[in-house]
N, C-alpha and C positions, 0 to 999 in steps of 0.2 A: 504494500500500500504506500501509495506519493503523500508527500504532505498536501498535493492539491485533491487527492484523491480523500483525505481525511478532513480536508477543509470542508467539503463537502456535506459531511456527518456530523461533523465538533460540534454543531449548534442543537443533535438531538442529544450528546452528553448532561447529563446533569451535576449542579454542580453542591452535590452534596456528599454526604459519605457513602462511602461503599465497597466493591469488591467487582474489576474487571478480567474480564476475557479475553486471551487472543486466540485465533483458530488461523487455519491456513486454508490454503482451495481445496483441501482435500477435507475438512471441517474436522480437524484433528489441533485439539487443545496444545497451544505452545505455551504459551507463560498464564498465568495467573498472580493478582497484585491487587492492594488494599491501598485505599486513597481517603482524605480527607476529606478533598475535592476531584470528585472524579474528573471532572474537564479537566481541571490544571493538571492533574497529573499523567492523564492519558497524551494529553497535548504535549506536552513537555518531551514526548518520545520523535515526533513528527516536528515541531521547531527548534529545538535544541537539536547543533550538531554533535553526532554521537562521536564519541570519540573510540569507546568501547566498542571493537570487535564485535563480541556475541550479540551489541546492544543494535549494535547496526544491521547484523545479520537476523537477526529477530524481526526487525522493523519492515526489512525488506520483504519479509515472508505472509507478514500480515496482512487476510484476507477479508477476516473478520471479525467486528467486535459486539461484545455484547457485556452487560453491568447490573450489579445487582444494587439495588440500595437498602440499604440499613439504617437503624435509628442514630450511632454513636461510630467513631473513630473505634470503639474497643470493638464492636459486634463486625467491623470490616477485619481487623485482626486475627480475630478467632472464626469467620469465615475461611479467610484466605488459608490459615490454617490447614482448615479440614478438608479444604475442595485441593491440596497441593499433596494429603495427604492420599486421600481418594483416586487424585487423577494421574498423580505424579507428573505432572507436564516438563518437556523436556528442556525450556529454560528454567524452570526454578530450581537453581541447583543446589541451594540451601534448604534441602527439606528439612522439616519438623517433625519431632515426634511425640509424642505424650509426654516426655519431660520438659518439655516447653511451657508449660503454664500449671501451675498450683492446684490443689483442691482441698480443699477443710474436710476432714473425713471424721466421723464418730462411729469410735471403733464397737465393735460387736463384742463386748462383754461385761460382766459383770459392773455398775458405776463406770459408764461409758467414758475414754478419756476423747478429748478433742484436740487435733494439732494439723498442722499444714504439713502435707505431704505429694511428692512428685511421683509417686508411684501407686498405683489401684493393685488390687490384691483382691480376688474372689474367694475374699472370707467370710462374707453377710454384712462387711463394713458397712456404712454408709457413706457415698460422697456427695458431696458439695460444688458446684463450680462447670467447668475451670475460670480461675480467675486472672487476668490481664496483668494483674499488679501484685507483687510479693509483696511490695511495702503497704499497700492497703492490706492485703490477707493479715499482713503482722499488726497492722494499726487493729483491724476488727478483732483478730484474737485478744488484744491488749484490750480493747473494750470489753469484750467478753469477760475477760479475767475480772478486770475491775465491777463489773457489775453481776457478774453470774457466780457465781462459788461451786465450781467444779474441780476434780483434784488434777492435777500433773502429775504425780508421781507414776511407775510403771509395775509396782508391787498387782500381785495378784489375790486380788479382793474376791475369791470365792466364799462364797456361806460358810464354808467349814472353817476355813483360816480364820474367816473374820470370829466364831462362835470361838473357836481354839485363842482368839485374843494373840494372835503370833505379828501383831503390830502396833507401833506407837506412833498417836499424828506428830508431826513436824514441823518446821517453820511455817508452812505455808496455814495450819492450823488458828498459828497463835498471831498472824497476821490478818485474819479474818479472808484470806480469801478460798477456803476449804473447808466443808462442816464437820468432816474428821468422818467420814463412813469407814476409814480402814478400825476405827474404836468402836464400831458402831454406834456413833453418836447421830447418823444422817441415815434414816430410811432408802430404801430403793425407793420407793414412793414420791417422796421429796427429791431425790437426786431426779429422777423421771422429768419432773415438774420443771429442774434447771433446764435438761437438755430440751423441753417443749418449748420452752422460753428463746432458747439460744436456737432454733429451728425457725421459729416465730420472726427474729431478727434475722437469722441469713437469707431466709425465701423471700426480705421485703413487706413485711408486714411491723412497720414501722412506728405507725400512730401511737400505740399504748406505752411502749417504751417513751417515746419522743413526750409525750403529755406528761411521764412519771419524771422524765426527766424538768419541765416545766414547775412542775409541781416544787421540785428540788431544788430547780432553781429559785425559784419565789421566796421558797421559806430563807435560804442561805442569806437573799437580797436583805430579806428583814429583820435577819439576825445580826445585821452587819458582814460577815462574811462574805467578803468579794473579791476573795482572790477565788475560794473554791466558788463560786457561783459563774467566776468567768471561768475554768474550765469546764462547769458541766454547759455551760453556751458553748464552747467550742464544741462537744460532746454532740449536742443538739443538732450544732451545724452542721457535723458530719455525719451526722443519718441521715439529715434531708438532703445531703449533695452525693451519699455512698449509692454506687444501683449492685445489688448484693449479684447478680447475674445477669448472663445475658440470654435472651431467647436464641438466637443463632447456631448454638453448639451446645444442645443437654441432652445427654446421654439418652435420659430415662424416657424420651419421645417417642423416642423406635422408628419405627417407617410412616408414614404420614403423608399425603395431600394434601393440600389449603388450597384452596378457590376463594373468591374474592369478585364480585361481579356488579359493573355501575352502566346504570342505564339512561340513556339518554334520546328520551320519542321514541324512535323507530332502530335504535343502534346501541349497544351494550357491548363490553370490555370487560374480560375474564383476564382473572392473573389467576395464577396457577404457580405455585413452590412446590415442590419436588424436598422432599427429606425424609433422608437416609439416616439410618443410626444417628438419630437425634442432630444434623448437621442436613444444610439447602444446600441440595447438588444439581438443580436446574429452577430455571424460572425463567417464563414467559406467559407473555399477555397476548391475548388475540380480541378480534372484533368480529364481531357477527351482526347482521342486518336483519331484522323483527319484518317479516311480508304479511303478519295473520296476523298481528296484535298480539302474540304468545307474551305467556308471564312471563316474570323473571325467572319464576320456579323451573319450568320449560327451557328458556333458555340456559341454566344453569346446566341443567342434567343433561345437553345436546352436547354442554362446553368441559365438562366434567367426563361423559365417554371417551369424546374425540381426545384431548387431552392425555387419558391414560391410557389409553390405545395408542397413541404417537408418543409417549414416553417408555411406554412397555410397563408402566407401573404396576408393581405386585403387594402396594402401600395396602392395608387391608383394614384403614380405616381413613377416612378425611373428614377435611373440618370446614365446614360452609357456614355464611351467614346467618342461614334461614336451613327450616327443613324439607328434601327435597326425597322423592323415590327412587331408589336407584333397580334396577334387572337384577343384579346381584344381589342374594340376598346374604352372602358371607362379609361384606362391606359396612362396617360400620359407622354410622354419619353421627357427627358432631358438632352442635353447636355450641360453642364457646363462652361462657357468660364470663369468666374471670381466667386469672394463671396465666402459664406460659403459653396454653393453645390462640388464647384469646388475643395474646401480643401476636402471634405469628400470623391471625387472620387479619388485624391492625396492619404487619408491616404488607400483606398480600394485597389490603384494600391501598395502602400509600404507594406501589409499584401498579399500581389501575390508574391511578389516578393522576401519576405522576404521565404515564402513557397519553391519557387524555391530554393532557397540559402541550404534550410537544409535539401532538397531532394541529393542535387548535393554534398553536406558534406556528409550527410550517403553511397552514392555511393563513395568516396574516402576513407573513414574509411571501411569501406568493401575491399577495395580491399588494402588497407596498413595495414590490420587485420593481425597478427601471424596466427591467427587460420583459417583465410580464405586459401584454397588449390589454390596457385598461380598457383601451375604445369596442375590443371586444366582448368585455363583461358590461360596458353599460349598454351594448349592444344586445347581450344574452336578457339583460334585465329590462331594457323596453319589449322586448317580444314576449319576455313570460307575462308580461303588468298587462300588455295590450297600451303601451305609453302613447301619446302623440309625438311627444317628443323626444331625443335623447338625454336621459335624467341626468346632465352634467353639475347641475346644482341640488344637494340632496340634502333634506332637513329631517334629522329625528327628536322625539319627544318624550321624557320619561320622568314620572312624578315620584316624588318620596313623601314619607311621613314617618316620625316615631311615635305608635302608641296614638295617635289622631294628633299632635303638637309638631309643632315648627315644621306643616309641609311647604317643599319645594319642588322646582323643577329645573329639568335640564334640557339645553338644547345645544345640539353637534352638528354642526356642518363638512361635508364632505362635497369638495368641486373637483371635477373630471376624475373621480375615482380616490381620491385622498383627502386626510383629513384638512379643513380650514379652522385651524385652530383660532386664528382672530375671529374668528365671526360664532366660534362659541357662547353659549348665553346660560346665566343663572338665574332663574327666577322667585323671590320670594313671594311666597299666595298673601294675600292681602286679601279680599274680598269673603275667602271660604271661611266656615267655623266646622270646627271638627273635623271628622275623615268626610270626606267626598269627594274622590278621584274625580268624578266624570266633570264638578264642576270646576277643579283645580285648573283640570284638563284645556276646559272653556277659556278659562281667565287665560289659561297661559298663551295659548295659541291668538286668542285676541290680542295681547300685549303686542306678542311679537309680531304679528302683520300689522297692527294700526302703527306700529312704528315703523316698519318697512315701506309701508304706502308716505308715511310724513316722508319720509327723509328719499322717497320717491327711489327706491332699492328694488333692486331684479327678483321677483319669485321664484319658488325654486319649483323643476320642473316634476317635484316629488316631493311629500312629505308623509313620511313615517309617523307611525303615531305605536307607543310600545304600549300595547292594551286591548283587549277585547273589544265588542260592537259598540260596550256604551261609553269607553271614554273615545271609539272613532266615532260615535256617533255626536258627541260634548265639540269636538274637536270643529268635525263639518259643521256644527252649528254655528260655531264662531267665527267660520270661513263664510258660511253664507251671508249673515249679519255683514258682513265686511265688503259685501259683493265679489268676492273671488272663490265662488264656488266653482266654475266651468273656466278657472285659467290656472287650475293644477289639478296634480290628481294625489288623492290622500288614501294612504290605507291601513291599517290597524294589524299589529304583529302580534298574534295570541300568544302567553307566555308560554303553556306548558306543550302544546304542541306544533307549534311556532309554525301558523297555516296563516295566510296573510288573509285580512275580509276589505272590500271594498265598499263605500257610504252606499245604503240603501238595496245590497247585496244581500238575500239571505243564504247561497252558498257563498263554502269557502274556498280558497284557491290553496293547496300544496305541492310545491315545488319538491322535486325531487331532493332527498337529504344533501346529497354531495354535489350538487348542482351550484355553476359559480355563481348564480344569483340567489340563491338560499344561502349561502357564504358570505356575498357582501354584506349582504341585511343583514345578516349574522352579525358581522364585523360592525357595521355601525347600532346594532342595538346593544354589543358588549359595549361598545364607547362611549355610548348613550349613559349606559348604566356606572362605569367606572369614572367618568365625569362628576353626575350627579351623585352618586356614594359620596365622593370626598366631599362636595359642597356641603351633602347635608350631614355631613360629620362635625366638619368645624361649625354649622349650625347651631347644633346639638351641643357640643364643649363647650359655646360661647355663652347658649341659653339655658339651655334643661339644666346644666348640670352646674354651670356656672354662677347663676342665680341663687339657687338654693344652698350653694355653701360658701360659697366669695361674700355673698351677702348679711353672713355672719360675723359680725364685729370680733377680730381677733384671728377669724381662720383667713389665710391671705393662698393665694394663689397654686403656691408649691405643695401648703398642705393639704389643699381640695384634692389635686391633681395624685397624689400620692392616697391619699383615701380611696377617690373612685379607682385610680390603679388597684389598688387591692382587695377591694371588696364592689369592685362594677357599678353598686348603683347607691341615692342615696337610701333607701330602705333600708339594704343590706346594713350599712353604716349604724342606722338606727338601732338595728336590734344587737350590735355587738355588744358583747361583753365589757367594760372597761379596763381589765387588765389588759384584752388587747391593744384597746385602744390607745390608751395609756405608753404599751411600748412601740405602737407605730408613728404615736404625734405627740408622745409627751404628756407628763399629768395634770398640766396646766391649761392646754389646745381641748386636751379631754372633757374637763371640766366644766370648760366653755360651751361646746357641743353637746354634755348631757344637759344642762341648764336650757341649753336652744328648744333642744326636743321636747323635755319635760314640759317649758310653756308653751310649746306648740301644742301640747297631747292638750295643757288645760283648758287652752283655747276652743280645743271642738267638742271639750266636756267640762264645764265651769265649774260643776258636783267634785271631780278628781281633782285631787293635791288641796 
């Protein structure tokens, strides 16, 4: 592969973390590599001159590529890993093997001991992991020590020993980090109870610790002790920033399928993971076209056969969104509500979706291409409309509202096939009270042609309206009213299956899905809509939210801003707690704040306080 032949591609690379592929013409696996950023580093092969030999004979060979994305820099790691282990590819000459990465095992006997170990042993142990980081594994066992009281020593604590008294506790005893089971002074029962605990925190079940830990803190705060209250914060910190595992590489998986399927009208996208012995050894997304209106369910189980029929999979259970029937009745199906299956259908749905994203990028760069023939798509889209004219000037319409407060609208212009960003327009409604699209609709279309006609401005030979029959119906009205009902032509893009209607039409017109005039409109109703989102964002900061807490004598801007960051809205705010409050804005901001509320509350009940 050429760099011009890669230039080509680099723009459907994504640039997040993950784990890439090389093949060759023969579709035989050469290298495999884990990236931060999979563009910069796939790139980095094709513009960087190599200077490396093998690096350059590699490059030369590459036919084809293909990437997987993962949550984190460690789940690319321990990917790459396993797929170099499995595949052995013939540049990766530094292979890995199981002693590469750590695992916390709790051994299989009597008062279980727990330690970091590089090597599995098929004794009934239990492992943990593997984990990316030795110095984390050592930091979480140092936690452990410190808060769980289980022994270290390697003495054999059977029943009989113990009853025979052939032991005495130790240091570790009289420093409180051990209850002394070798004296029998610690039940099996209680020790049980440590190790469910110490399970509890490696699987990511983090809350109760982390609140015990809160709780710890508070009291030390108030006893004055703040040296130990600043390390059980640090404590705190590092269970909310630790991720105990990764989904990527866990043993205990076995063989598996994920599907993952988003649908969109007439068109739906299956991703499909592939895992082997608890590790993703293929992954690909495909698109399929809906002719009969078939469900999702339907579509699934089409994309689910083909699938394992073209992988050869002998996986003897999968894991789907939803519940679906499969011909097989030895297949087990799984829908996922928590744990590590539910992350792996999570990263299945984020590789669908991601697919989506770089189809719907290629279709915009296509049509904002120089070399693409625009005058043919406004040509495709006068013949599908039935136009008079060639739509050179093209105007779309799109209303917001939060909750019925602070609606707006937005209008996008596009001349000879691109955008006209000066001639962009925001509208605030003025005239409507409450939710009423259709008459938002009215006001807004009136605004902007009674100013078109003042300022004596060209009409456009097209105007889009993003809405059902009754805000193109609100729209026409305001056209007519204005006398330019019969000197353009107006039509209404229904949202959910995006069939265009024309004024006083009662069918609807759909264009074929992949058709380049379903596309354009496509393209200016996303521009319509990412226009107006941001207006009515900074709407909404300025107003809703800004009002009701900027307006409070004492709370000033940063800490509004730092509120609704963490708790979304004002309600939410209302009903905290004060200790959190307290350590997010301080116990004086707090203060202020509960006093606001409180005479708010007495205000709409004069009986209370």
């Amino acid at each position: 592969m050429t760099a011009a032949d890669y230039k080509k591609i680099s723009g459907s690379i994504p640039s997040q973390p993950g784990v890439y592929k090389y093949y060759d013409r023969d579709e035989t696996l050469l290298y495999v590599g884990k990236a931060k950023n999979l563009r910069k580093r796939v790139s980095s092969y094709f513009i960087k001159k190599q200077g490396n030999y093998k690096t350059h004979e590699l490059v030369s060979r590459i036919n084809k590529i293909e990437f997987t994305i993962v949550n984190s820099e460690q789940d690319a790691l321990l990917l790459e890993n396993s797929l170099i282990k499995n595949f052995q590819p013939k540049y990766n000459i530094d292979l890995k093997d199981d002693k590469s990465y750590p695992f916390i095992v709790i051994k299989n006997e009597p008062f279980p001991r727990v330690f970091l170990t590089r090597k599995k042993i098929d004794d009934g142990s239990e492992y943990l992991g593997p984990y990316t980081s030795v110095q984390k594994v050592r930091e979480l066992l140092t936690l452990i020590k410190q808060n769980i009281q289980l022994r270290t020593c390697t003495l054999d604590l059977s029943e009989t020993n113990i009853r025979k008294k052939k032991f005495k506790v130790c240091l570790e005893y009289h420093l409180g980090n051990c209850k002394g089971p070798c004296e029998n002074l610690q039940s099996p029962e209680d020790y049980r109870q440590g190790i469910l605990q110490l399970k509890n925190l490696l699987k990511g079940n983090l809350y109760p610790v982390i609140q015990h830990f809160r709780k710890e803190m508070k009291t030390q705060a108030e006893a004055l002790a703040f040296e130990k209250a600043e390390i059980t914060r640090k404590k705190i910190e590092y269970l909310e920033q630790y991720q105990s595992k990764s989904t990527i590489v866990n043993t205990r998986l076995s063989n598996i399928d994920v599907f993952a399927v988003l649908k969109e009208n007439q068109v739906a996208y299956v991703n499909y993971l592939m895992v082997e012995n608890g590790t993703i050894v293929q992954t690909k997304t495909i698109r399929l076209e809906s002719h009969l209106d078939e469900t999702e369910e339907e579509i699934l189980m089409v994309a689910v056969m083909h699938l394992r029929a073209k992988f050869e999979s002998k996986a003897t259970e999968i894991i789907v969104p939803f519940r679906i029937s499969l011909p097989e009745n030895d297949i087990m199906v799984t829908v996922p509500k928590t744990g590590d299956k539910k992350k792996l259908l999570e990263l299945s749905i984020k590789n669908a979706t991601y697919f989506i994203e770089e189809i719907r990028k290629k279709e915009r760069l296509q049509l904002s291409d120089a070399s693409v023939n625009r005058e043919v798509i406004l040509q495709h889209l006068q013949e599908d409309l039935l136009l008079q004219q060639l739509p050179r000037h093209i105007e779309c319409f799109d209303n917001s509202n939060f909750q019925g407060a602070y609606p707006v609208s937005a209008m996008v212009c596009f001349k000879n096939g691109v955008p006209s960003k000066k001639d962009y327009r925001h509208f605030n409604i003025k005239t409507v009270k409450g939710i009423n699209d259709f008459a938002s609709m009215k006001e807004t279309v009136f605004r902007r042609y009674k100013r078109v006609l003042a300022d004596n401005d060209p009409i456009p030979q097209l105007i889009i309206i993003d809405g059902g029959k009754g805000q193109l119906g609100a729209a026409a009205e305001a056209l007519r009213e204005l006398g330019l009902e019969n000197k353009t032509t107006i039509v209404g893009l229904a949202k959910n299956e995006e069939e265009l209607f024309f004024a006083h039409d009662q069918e609807s017109l759909k264009l074929p899905y992949n058709s380049d005039s379903l596309k354009f409109i496509r393209r200016i109703r996303d521009e319509v809509h990412r226009f107006g989102i941001g207006f009515h964002r900074d709407q909404r900061s300025r107003g809703t939210f800004r009002n009701e807490l900027e307006s409070i004598r004492g709370i000033g801007k940063s800490s509004a801003e730092t509120l609704l960051k963490t708790y979304k809205s004002v309600k939410n705010i209302r009903y905290q707690d004060v200790e959190s409050l307290k350590q997010l804005i301080g116990e004086k901001k707090t203060a202020i704040l509960v006093n606001y509320f409180r005479e708010k509350e007495s205000e709409k009940d004069p009986l209370k306080g």
